[in-house]
LORO-87638 format. One line per 10 residues: number of its first residue (from 1); their letters; for each residue x, z, y of C-alpha. Coordinates in steps of 0.05 Angstrom, whole numbers, plus 32768, in hexadecimal, padded with zeros to 4 digits. Layout:
N
NUM> A> X:Z:Y  ... .
//
This chain:
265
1> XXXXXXXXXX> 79F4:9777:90D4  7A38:9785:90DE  7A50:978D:9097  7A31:9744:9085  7A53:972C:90BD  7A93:973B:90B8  7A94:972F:906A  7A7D:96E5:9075  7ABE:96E4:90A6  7AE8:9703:9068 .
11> XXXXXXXXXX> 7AD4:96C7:903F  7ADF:9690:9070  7B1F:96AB:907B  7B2B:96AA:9030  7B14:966B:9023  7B39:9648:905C  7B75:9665:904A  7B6B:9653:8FF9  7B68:960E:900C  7B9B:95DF:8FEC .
21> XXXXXXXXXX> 7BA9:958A:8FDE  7BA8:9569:8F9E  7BDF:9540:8F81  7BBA:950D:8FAA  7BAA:9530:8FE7  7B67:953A:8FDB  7B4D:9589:8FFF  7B35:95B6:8FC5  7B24:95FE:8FC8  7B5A:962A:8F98 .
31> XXXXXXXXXX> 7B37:9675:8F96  7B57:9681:8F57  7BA5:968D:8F49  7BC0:966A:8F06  7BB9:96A4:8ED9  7B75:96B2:8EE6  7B60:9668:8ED3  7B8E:966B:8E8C  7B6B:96AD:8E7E  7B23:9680:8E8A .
41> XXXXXXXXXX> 7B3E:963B:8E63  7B54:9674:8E22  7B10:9695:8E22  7AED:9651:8E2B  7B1A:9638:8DF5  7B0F:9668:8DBF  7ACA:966E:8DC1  7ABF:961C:8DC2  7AE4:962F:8D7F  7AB1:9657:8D63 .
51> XXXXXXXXXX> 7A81:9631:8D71  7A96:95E9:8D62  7ABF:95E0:8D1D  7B10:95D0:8D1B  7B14:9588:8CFA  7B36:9591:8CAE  7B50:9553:8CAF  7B98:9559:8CB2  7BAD:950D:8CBE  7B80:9513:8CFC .
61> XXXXXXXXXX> 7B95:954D:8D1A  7BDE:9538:8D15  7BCB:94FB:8D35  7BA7:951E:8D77  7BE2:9552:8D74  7C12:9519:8D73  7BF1:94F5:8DB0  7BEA:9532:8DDA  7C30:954D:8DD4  7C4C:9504:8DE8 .
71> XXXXXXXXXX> 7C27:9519:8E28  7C2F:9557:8E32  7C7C:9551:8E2A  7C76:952E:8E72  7C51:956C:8E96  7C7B:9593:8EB7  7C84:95E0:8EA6  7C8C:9606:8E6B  7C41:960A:8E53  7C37:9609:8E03 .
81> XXXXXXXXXX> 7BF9:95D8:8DFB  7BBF:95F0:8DC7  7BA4:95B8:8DAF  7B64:95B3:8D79  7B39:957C:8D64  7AEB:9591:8D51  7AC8:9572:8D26  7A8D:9553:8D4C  7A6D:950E:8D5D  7A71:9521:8DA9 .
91> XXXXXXXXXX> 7A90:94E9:8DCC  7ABE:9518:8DF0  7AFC:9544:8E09  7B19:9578:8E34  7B52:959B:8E47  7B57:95E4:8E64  7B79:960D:8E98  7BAE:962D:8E67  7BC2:95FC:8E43  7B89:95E8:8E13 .
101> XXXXXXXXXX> 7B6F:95A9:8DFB  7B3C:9595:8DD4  7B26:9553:8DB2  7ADB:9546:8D94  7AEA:9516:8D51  7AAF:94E8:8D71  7ADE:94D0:8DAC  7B07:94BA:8D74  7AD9:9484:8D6A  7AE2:9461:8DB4 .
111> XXXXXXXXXX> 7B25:946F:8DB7  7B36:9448:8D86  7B88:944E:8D86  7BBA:947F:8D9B  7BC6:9459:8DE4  7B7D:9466:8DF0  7B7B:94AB:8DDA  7BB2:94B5:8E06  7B91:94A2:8E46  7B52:94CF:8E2E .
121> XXXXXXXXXX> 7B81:950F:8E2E  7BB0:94F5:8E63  7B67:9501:8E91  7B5C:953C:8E76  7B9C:9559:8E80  7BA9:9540:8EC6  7B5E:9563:8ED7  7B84:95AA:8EC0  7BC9:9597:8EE9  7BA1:9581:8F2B .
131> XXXXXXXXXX> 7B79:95C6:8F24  7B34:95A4:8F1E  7B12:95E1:8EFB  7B33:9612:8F28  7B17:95EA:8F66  7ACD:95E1:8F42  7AC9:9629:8F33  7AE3:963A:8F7C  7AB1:961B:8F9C  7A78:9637:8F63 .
141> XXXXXXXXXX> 7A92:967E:8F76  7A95:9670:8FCD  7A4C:9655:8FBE  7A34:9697:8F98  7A52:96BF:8FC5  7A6E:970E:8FA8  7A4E:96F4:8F67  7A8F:96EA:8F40  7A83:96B3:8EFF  7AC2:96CF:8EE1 .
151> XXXXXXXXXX> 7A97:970A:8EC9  7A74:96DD:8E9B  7AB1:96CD:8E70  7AAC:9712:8E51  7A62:9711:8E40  7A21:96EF:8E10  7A12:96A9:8E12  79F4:96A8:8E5A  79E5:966C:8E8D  7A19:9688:8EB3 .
161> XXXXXXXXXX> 7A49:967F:8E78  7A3A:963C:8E71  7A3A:9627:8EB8  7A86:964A:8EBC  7A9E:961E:8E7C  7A7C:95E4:8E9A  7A9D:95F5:8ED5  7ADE:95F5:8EAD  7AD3:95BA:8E98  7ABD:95C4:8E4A .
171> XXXXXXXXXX> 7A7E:95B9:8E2D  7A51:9578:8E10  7A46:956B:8E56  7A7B:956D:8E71  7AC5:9559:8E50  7ACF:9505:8E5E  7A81:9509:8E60  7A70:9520:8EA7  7AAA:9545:8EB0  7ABF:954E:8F00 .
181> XXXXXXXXXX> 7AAB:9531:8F48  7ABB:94EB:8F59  7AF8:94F9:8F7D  7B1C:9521:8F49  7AFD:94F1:8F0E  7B27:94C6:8F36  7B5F:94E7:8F36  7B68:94FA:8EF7  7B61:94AF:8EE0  7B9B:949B:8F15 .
191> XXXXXXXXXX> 7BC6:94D7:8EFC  7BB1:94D1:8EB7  7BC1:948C:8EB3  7C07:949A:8ECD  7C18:94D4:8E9B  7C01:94A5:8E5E  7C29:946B:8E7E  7C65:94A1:8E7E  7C67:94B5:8E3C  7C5F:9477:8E24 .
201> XXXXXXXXXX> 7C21:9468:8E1A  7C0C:941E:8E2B  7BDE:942D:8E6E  7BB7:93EA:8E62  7B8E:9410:8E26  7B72:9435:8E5B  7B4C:93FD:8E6F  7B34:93E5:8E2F  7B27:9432:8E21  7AF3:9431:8E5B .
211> XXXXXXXXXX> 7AD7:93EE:8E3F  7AC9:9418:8DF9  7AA5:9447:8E1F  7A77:9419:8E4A  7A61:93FC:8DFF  7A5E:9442:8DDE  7A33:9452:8E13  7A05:9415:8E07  7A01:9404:8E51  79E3:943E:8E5D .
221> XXXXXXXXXX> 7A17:945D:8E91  79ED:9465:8EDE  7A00:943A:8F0F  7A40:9459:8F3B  7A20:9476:8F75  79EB:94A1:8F45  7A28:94C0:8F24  7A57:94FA:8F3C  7A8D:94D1:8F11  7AA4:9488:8F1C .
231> XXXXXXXXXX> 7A7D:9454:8EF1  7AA3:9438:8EB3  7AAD:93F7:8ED7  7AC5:9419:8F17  7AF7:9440:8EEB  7B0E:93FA:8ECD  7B19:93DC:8F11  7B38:9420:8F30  7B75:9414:8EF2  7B7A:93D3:8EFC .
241> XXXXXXXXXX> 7B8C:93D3:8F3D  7BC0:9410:8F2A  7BDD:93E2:8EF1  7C19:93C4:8F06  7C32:940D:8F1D  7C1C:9424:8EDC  7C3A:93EA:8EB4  7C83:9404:8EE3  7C75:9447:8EC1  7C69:9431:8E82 .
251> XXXXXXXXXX> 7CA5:9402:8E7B  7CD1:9436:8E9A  7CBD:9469:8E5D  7CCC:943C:8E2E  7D11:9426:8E48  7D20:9476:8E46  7D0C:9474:8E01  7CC8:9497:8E03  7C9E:946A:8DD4  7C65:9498:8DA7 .
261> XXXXX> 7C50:947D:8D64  7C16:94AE:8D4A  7C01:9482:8D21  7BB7:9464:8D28  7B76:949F:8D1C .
//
């Protein structure tokens, strides 16, 4: 009884002292140092690359390459961004711990320019820099107990695997889809819509962006409180509200000279 005991006092210990705030303040559990979470995103990565094909079409890459370095240019740090675009109706994208992004070419089809794109990615990217995954796999692996989802990476196609990648943040469920919690789904679109506005992106897209999806969803989308994500129309109002400190941003980055022309998809 002892053992048991004094384990369970190990873990609270751990977990109280991995503890840490979001770029909003929000309390997330971090288990997992930095490295660990880029060695996850890079096997998560290449195998959504096996199994999903690269896009041929050259013109389109260029143009999601072109979008996401305007971005990316604004993170802070050093890291060398992967990005690929799959060739795939999904309505969808994701970035990784790591550095990885990944765009499905059916997103393409709501986001319908290169401002709207940019507030897609600008989510994504802001999930990975606000350690999102790191704190949804925490909590997974404080739940399970000694049973350590990491293991998975190097295995079959399991449950387990998926659940870990979903975890991550990858996957047709997940992505823009049904990505994160409400609180971080919101703070990704606040942070988001501030690293678009930043390089240059016009942060009012965003809203129209969220518009597209409401119709490419056909109405469809629950109502707010039946969702672990905020409703498209909560979204809307939630940047609205931010605008004017957006619209500061954006007219800022343009004064500095930071204005991207990737041309349309």
């Amino acid at each position: 009884m002892l053992v048991p005991r004094i384990f369970s006092l190990l873990l609270i210990v751990v977990l109280i002292a991995s503890c840490a705030t979001s770029p909003t303040g929000q309390r997330q559990l971090l288990l997992f140092p930095d490295s660990e979470m880029s060695k996850m995103g890079a096997v998560a990565f290449e195998e959504t690359k096996k199994q999903t094909p690269l896009s041929k079409n050259t013109r389109l890459v260029a143009y999601v390459q072109c979008v996401a370095a305007a971005l990316t240019k604004q993170v802070p740090g050093s890291t060398q961004w992967e990005v690929r675009v799959f060739e795939s109706p999904e309505i969808n994208a994701f970035a990784l711990p790591g550095g990885k992004i990944g765009v499905y070419t059916g997103i393409l089809k709501v986001a319908s320019n290169q401002h709207q794109l940019a507030a897609i990615l600008g989510h994504e990217i802001e999930h990975v820099l606000a350690n999102h995954g790191n704190a949804r796999v925490s909590a997974a692996y404080a739940a399970q107990g000694a049973l350590s989802l990491t293991q998975a990476l190097a295995g079959a196609p399991s449950p387990m695997k998926d659940q870990l990648f979903g975890l991550l943040g990858i996957g047709a469920q997940y992505g823009v889809l049904m990505p994160y919690g409400r609180g971080q789904e919101t703070e990704a679109d606040v942070l988001g819509h501030d690293l678009m506005a930043r390089a240059g992106f016009d942060p009012r897209e965003a809203v129209q962006l969220w518009r597209n999806m409401s119709k490419a969803a056909g109405g469809r989308s629950p109502p707010a409180f039946l969702s672990t994500h905020p409703a498209n129309e909560e979204r809307i109002r939630g940047l609205t509200r931010r605008m004017p400190e957006a619209m500061r941003i954006y007219e800022a980055a343009r004064k500095s000279g930071r204005r991207p022309d990737c041309g349309q998809p």
